[in-house]
C-alpha positions as CSV (number, residue, x, y, z in Angstrom):
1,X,-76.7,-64.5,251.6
2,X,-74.2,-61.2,252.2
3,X,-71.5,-62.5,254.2
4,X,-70.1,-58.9,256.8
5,X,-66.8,-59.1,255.5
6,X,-65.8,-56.7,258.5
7,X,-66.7,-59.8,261.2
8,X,-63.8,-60.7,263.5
9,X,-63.8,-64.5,263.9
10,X,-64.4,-66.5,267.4
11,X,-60.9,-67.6,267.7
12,X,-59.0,-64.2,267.0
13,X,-61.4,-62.7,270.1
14,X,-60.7,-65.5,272.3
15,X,-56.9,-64.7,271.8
16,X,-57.8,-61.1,272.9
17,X,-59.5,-62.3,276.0
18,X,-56.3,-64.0,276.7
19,X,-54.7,-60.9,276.5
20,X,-53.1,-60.9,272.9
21,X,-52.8,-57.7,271.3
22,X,-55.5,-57.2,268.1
23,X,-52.5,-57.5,265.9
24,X,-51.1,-60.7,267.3
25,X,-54.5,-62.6,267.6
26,X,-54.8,-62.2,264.1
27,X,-51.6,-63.2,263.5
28,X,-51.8,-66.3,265.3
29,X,-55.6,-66.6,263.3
30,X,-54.1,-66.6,260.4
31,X,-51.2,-68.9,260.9
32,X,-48.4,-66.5,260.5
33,X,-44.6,-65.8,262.3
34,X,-43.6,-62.7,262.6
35,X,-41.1,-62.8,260.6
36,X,-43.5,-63.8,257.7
37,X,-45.4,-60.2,258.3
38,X,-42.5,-58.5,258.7
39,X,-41.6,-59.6,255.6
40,X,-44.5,-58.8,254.0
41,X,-44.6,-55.4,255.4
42,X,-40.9,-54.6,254.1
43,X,-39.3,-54.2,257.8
44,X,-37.2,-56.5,260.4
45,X,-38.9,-59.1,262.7
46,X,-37.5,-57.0,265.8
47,X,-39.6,-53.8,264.6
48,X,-42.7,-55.7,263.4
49,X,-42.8,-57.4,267.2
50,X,-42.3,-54.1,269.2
51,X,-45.6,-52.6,266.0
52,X,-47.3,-56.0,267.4
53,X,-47.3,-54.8,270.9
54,X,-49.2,-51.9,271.2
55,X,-52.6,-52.5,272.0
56,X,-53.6,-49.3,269.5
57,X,-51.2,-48.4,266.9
58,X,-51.4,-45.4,264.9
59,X,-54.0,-45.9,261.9
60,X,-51.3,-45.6,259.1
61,X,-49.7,-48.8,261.0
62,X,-52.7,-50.5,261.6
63,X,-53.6,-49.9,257.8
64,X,-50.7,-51.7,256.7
65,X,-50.6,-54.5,258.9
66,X,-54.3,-54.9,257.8
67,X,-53.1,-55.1,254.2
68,X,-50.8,-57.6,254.9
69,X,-53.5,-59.9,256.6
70,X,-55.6,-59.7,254.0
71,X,-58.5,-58.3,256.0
72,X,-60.2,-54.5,257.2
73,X,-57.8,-52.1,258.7
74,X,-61.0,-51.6,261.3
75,X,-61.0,-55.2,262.0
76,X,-57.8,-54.3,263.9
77,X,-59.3,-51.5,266.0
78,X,-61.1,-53.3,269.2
């Protein structure tokens, strides 16, 4: 069975329904702070959370957050 590797789960859609930006549900999906990503992205907590919330960054952006989830840079694009 060929699992879509591009799916976007339940929980991180329900997050957007409440209103959470892509970025953030996935964040929250994935069980990390901000500060964890920001880490992982090579920038402060204070920068990563104003990147967090635009409801459509620019694609280079989106790319690297993507990265740093571990999932599809158009997973982010809703």
């Amino acid at each position: 069975m060929l699992v879509n590797s591009h799916l976007i789960p339940h929980e991180v859609v329900d997050r957007m329904v409440d209103n959470a930006t892509p970025i953030r549900a996935w964040r929250e999906h994935l069980n990390l702070t901000q500060d964890d990503v920001a880490k992982r992205l090579g920038i402060s907590q204070p920068a990563f959370a104003q990147q967090e919330s635009v409801a459509k960054p620019r694609r280079a952006t989106r790319e690297k957050i993507a990265a740093a989830f571990g999932i599809h840079a158009d997973q982010l694009e809703l």
